[in-house]
Phi, psi and omega in degrees: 000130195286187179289289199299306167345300156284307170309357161259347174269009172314131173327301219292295174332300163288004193285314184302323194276313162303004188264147199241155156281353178254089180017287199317302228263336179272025177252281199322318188272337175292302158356295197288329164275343186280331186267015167088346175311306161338296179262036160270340180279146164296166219274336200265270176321324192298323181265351176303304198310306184317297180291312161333003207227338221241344185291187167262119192323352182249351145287299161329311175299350228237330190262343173214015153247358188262318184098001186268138205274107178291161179300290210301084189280014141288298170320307164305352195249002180247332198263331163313295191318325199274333174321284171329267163333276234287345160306333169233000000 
């Protein structure tokens, strides 16, 4: 994994990138890098989480308070993981 990679999957980096306009969406997501989640997913979902951090709230919302189905069924199987965490 090149530097600027790990520097972008750095905690601090993503913490910043979790923070949202919507309440909701800076809990859930921060909560899943503050709780150690993150850094159980393979390096391939680690970079799915990078992109997910780059939509827009209203996409975010939509994919996880909506129900709406990203195309990408990688991107669903990640946002299921976060889903998961924040249930238990």
């Amino acid at each position: 994994m090149s530097t600027e990679t790990q520097e972008l999957l750095s905690p601090n980096h993503l913490r910043w990138g979790c923070r949202r306009g919507m309440l909701e969406l800076d809990i859930l997501l921060g909560d899943f890098v503050d709780n150690k989640c993150f850094d159980e997913l393979p390096v391939e979902e680690k970079l799915i989480f990078q992109g997910l951090l780059l939509e827009a709230d209203q996409d975010l919302h939509g994919f996880f308070m909506s129900g709406v189905k990203p195309e990408s069924e990688a991107v669903a199987n990640v946002i299921e993981k976060i889903r998961r965490a924040a249930a238990s």
